[in-house]
C-alpha positions in Angstrom: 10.2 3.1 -72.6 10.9 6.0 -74.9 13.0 3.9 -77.2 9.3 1.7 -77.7 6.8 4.9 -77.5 9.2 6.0 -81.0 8.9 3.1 -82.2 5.9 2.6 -82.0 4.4 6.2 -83.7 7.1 5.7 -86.2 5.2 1.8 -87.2 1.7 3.4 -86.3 1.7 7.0 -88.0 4.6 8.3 -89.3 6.1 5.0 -91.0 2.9 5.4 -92.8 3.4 9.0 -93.7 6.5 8.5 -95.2 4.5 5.7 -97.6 1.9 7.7 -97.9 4.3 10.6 -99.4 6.4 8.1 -101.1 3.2 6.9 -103.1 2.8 10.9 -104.2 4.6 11.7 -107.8 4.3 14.9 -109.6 2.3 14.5 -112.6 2.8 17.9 -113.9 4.0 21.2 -112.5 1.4 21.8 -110.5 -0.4 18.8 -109.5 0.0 15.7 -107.3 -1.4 12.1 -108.3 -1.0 9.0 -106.4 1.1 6.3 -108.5 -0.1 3.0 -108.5 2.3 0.4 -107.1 2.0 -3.2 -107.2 3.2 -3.9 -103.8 -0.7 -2.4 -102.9 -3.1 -5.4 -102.4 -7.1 -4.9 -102.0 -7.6 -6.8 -98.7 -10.6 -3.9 -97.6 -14.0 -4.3 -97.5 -15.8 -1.2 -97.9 -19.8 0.0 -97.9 -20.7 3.4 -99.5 -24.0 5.0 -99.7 -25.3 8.1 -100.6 -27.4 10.5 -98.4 -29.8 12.1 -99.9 -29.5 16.1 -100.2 -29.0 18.1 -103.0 -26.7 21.2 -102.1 -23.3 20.6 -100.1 -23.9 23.6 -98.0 -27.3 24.9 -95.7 -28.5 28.3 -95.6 -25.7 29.6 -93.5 -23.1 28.5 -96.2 -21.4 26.3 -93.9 -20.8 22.6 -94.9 -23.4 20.3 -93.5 -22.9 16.5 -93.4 -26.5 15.5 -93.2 -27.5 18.0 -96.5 -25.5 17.0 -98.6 -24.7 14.2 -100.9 -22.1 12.6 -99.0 -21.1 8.9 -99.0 -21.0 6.3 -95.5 -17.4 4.1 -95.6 -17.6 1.0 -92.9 -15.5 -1.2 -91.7 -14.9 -3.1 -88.5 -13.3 -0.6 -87.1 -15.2 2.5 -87.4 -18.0 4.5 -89.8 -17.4 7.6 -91.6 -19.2 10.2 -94.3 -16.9 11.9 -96.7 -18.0 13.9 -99.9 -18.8 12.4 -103.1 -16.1 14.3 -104.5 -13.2 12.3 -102.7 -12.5 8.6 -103.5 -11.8 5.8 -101.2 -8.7 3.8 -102.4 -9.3 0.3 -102.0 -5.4 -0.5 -102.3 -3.7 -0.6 -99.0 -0.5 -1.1 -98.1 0.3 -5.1 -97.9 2.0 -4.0 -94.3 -1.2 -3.0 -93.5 -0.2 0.3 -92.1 -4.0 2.0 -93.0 -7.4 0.8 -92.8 -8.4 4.1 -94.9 -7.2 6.3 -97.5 -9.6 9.0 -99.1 -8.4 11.1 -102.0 -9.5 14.1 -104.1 -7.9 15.4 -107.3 -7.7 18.7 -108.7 -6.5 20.2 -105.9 -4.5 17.0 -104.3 -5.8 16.3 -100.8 -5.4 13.0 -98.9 -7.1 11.4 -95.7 -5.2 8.3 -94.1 -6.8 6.5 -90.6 -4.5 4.0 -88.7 -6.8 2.4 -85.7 -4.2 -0.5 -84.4 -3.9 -2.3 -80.9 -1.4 -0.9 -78.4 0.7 -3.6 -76.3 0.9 -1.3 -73.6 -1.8 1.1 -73.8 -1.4 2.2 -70.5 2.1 3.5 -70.7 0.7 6.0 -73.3 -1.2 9.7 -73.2 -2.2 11.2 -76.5 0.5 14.0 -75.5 3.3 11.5 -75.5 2.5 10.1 -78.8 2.4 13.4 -80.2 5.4 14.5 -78.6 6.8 11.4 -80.1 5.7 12.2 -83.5 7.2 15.6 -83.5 10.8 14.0 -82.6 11.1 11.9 -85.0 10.1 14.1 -87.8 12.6 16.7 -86.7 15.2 13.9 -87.0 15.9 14.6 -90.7 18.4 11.3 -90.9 15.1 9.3 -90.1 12.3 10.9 -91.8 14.3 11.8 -94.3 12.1 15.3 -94.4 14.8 18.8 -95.3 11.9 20.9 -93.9 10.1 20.1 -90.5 7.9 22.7 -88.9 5.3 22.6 -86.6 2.9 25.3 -87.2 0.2 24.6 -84.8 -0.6 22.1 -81.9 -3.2 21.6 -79.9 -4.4 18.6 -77.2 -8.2 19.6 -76.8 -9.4 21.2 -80.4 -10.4 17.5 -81.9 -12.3 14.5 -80.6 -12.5 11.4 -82.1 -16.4 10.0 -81.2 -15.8 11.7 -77.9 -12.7 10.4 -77.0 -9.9 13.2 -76.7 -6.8 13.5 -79.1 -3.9 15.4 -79.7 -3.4 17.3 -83.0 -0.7 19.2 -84.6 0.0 20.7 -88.4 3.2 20.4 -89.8 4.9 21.9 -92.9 7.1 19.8 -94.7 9.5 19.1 -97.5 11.1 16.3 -98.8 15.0 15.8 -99.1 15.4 13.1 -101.9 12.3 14.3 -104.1 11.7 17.8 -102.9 8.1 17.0 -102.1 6.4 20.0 -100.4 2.9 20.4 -98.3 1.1 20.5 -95.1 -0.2 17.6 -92.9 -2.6 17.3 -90.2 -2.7 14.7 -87.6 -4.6 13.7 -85.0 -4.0 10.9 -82.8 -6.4 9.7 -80.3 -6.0 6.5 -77.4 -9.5 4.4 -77.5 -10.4 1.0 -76.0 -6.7 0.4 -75.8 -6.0 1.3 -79.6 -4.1 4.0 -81.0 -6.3 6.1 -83.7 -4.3 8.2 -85.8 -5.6 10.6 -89.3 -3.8 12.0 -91.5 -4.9 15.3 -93.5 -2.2 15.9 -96.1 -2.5 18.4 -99.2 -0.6 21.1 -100.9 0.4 24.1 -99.3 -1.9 26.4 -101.3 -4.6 23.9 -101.0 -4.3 22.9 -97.4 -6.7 25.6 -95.5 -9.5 25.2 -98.0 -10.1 22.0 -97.7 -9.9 21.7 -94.0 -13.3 22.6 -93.4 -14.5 19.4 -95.0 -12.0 17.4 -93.7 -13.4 18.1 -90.6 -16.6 17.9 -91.3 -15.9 14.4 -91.7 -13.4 14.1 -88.7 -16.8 14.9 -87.0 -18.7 11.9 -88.5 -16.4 9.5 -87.2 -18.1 6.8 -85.3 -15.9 4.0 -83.5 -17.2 0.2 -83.8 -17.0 -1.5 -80.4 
């Protein structure tokens, strides 16, 4: 059982970390750009609108979703709002690993989705997965990561459209390229299929663009 429950979060979330990362080159000293590869295929199809607002923040100074000229994605799968600010690449992975990535530049920051079918959805908890997660990035012959820690974890501070998830932030660095940050994820069981975001920015950047990453964590409606 255990041998599948790694394999599957290493296909499902972090398999796709490590191509997320491996898609990351320095461009300069001190910023991160995604490098275009030609094993990416455009096989999305994605709606964007805006809502109309004209400041990003209400009176309070706190970020609000429906004041603020932020865009709708849609697929299948699920609806979200995201900034106007961050891009949606259209490129995905020809194995398919993500149904979303979201970028901004200038600082780097990156949000991946996964939403894939379990086989045996009922073998799983959100804890387990996570769990899961953790031991495989700590195995630094398989992730390939010289730095793994787990600052924070949690398995009730995020829902995903009202179902429950698990959630942890890990610090990281890269062994062949030295690649440094912080990533987020979140991983939540729904209608038999395993959702799992991805957060990933710098280290100096991380904390001040969480706020609107969960902003739009909050937005997230699941298609049924």
């Amino acid at each position: 059982m255990f041998n599948y429950i790694t394999s599957l979060s290493l296909i499902s979330s972090i398999f796709f970390i490590i191509l997320v990362s491996l898609d990351l080159e320095f461009s300069d000293i001190s910023k991160l750009s995604f490098a275009q590869n030609s094993n990416f295929t455009n096989n999305t199809n994605i709606s964007s609108s805006n809502i109309v607002s004209s400041s990003s923040k209400n009176e309070t100074g706190t970020i609000d979703v429906a004041a603020t000229d932020w865009l709708t994605f849609s697929n299948d799968k699920f609806v979200l709002k995201y900034p106007n600010d961050w891009n949606v690449e259209k490129k995905l992975s020809k194995f398919h690993v993500l149904d979303f990535k979201l970028i901004k530049n200038n600082p780097f920051s990156f949000i991946g989705i996964s939403f894939s079918s379990l086989t045996n959805p009922e073998e799983f908890t959100n804890k387990i997965i996570l769990d899961e997660a953790e031991k495989f990035g700590m195995d630094a012959s398989s992730s390939g990561y010289v730095v793994y820690e787990v600052l924070d974890k949690d398995l009730n501070k995020y829902t995903i459209d009202g179902n429950p998830s698990s959630s942890h932030i890990v610090k990281y660095k890269y062994e062949d390229n030295g690649l440094e940050g912080k990533i987020m994820e979140i991983f939540s069981l729904i209608d038999k299929r395993l959702f799992t975001l991805t957060y990933q920015s710098t280290v100096e950047n991380f904390d001040k663009d969480l706020p609107v990453v969960e902003k739009i964590i909050d937005s997230i409606k699941i298609i049924k």
